[in-house]
N, C-alpha and C positions, 0 to 999 in steps of 0.2 A: 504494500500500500504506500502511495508516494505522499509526500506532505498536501498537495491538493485535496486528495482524495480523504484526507484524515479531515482536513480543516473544513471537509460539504458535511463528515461523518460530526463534527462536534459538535452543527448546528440543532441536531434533536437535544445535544443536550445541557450547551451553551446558551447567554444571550450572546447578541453581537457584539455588545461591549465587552463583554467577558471573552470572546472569540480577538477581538483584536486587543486585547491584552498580551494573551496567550500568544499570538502572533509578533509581538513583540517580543516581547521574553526567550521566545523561540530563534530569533531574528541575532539576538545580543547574544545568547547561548551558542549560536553557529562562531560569530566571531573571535570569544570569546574560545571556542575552544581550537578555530586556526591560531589566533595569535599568543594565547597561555598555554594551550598543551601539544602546541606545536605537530595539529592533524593534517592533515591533506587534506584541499576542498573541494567537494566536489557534490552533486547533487545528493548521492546516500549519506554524508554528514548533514545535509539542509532535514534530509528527512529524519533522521535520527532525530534532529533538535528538535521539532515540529513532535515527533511522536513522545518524547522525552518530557517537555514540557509538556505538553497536552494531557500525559498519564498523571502526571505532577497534580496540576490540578483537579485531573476527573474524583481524583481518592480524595483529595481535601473536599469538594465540592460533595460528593455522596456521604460520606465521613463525618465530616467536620463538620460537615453547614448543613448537613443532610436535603440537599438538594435548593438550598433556597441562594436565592443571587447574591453573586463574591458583589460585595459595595468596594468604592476606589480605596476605602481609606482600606478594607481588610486585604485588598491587591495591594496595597504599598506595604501592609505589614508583612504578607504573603510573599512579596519580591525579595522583600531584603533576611527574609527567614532562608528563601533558595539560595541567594545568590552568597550568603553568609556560610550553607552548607559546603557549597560546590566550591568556594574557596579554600575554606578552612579544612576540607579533608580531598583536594585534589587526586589522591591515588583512590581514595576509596569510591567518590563519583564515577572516574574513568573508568574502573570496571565495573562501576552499573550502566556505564552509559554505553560500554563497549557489548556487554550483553543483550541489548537489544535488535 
């Protein structure tokens, strides 16, 4: 499944603000992992990111908010809980992000 196909797929169970969130995050995660973990780019990295983030949030969104709408401020508390992860334990992300 390529990242388009994933991003028509999150529509049943995104809003669209919460789709172009995740679109984003996906977006900084691709580059983010050419230029910190020094990947190759090429379109199955775009897709990785796209599907990476997207699980990301699907579990928090069924989970944690048990289906009710991510508001901006709990996507800003949400972003910097990720991007605090993926920093701070760089080997241990790359092989979940590699398992995909």
């Amino acid at each position: 499944m390529n990242r388009i196909e994933y991003c028509i797929g999150l529509k049943n169970i995104f809003t669209e603000k919460e789709i172009a969130f995740i679109r984003l995050l996906a977006t900084l995660l691709f580059y983010v992992l050419e230029i910190d973990f020094d990947m190759k780019v090429d379109e199955e990295l775009k897709d990785k990111s796209y599907l990476y983030v997207g699980n990301y949030f699907y579990k928090i969104k069924t989970y944690e908010f048990k289906g009710r709408e991510i508001t901006d401020q709990d996507f800003n508390r949400l972003s910097k809980k990720f991007w605090k992860y993926i920093l701070s334990d760089k080997e241990s992300f790359l092989n979940r992000f590699q398992k995909l």
